[in-house]
C-alpha positions as semicolon CSV with decimal commas, in nm:
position;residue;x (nm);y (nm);z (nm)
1;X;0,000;0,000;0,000
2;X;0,118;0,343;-0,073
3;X;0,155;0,659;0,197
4;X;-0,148;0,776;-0,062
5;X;-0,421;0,492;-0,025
6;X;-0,287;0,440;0,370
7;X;-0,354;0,835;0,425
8;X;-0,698;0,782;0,211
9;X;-0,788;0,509;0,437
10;X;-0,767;0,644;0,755
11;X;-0,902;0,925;0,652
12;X;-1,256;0,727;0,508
13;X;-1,247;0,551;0,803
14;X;-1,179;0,827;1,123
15;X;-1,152;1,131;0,915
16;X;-1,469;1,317;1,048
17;X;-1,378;1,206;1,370
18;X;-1,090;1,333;1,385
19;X;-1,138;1,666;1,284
20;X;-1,439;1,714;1,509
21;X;-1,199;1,621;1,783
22;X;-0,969;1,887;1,649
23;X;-0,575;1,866;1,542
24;X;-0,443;1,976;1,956
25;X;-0,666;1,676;2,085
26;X;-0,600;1,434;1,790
27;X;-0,200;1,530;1,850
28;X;-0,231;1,477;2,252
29;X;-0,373;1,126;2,128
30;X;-0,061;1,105;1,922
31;X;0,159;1,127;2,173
32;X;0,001;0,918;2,376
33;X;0,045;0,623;2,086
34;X;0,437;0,738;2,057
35;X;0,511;0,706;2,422
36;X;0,309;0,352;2,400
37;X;0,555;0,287;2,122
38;X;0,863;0,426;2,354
39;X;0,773;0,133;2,597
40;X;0,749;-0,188;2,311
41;X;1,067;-0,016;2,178
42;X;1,230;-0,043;2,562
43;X;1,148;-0,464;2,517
44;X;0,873;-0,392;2,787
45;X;0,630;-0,633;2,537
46;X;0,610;-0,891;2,295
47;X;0,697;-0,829;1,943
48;X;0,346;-0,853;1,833
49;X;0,268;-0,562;2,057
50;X;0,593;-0,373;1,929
51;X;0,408;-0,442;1,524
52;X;0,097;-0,295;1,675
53;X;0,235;0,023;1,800
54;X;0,429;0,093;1,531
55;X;0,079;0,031;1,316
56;X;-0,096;0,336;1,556
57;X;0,181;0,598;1,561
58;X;0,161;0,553;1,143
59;X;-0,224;0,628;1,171
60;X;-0,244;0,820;1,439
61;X;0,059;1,054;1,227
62;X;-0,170;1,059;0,931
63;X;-0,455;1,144;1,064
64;X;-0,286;1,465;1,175
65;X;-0,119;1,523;0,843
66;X;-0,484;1,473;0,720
67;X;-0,648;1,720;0,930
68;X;-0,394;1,952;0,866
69;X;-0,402;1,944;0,478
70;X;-0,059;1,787;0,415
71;X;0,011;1,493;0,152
72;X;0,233;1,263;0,344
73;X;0,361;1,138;0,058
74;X;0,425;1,445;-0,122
75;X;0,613;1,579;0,169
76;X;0,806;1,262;0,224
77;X;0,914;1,252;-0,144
78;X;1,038;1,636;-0,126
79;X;1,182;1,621;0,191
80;X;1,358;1,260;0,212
81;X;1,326;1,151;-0,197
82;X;1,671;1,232;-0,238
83;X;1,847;1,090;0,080
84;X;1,934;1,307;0,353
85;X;1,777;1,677;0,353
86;X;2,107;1,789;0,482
87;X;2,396;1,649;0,254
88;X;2,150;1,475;0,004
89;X;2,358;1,147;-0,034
90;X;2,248;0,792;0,081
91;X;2,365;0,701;0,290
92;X;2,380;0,989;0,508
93;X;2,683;1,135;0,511
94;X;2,633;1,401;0,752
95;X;2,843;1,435;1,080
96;X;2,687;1,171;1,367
97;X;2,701;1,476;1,649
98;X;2,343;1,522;1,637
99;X;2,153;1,534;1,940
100;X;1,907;1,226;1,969
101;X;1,585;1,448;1,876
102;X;1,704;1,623;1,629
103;X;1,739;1,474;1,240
104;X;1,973;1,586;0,968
């Protein structure tokens, strides 16, 4: 399945939802899926669980992009089609001193 038909999915299927709920609520429901992630990530469940959560930060991520007009894979393709943003090569080339939240 493509970033496209994924994002049209979950749209068809929570879109209205979601934006009754609102982009600061659906985000704080987000984050709440990403620090669910953080603990499968830490080993704290089974690998199942870990394929899951991985699953809901995707939708739960396009559902914002959704709600706030953005084409995932538009964006993805601009920002990432070429490699790295930073040095453009793929691999990365870029220097590994990056803090841990912050990307290229």
């Amino acid at each position: 399945m493509k970033i496209s038909e994924f994002q049209q999915v979950i749209d068809q299927t929570f879109g209205d939802k979601d934006r009754r709920r609102g982009i600061v609520n659906t985000f704080l429901w987000f984050t709440e899926e990403v620090g669910e992630l953080a603990r499968a990530v830490n080993g704290r469940t089974s690998r199942e669980n870990l394929r899951h959560e991985f699953a809901d930060v995707l939708a739960w991520l396009t559902t914002l992009a959704s709600i706030a007009n953005v084409d995932l894979e538009e964006v993805a393709r601009e920002r990432y089609g070429s490699g790295c943003p930073r040095c453009k090569k793929i691999p990365c080339k870029c220097d590994e001193q990056r803090t841990p939240v912050a990307h290229c």
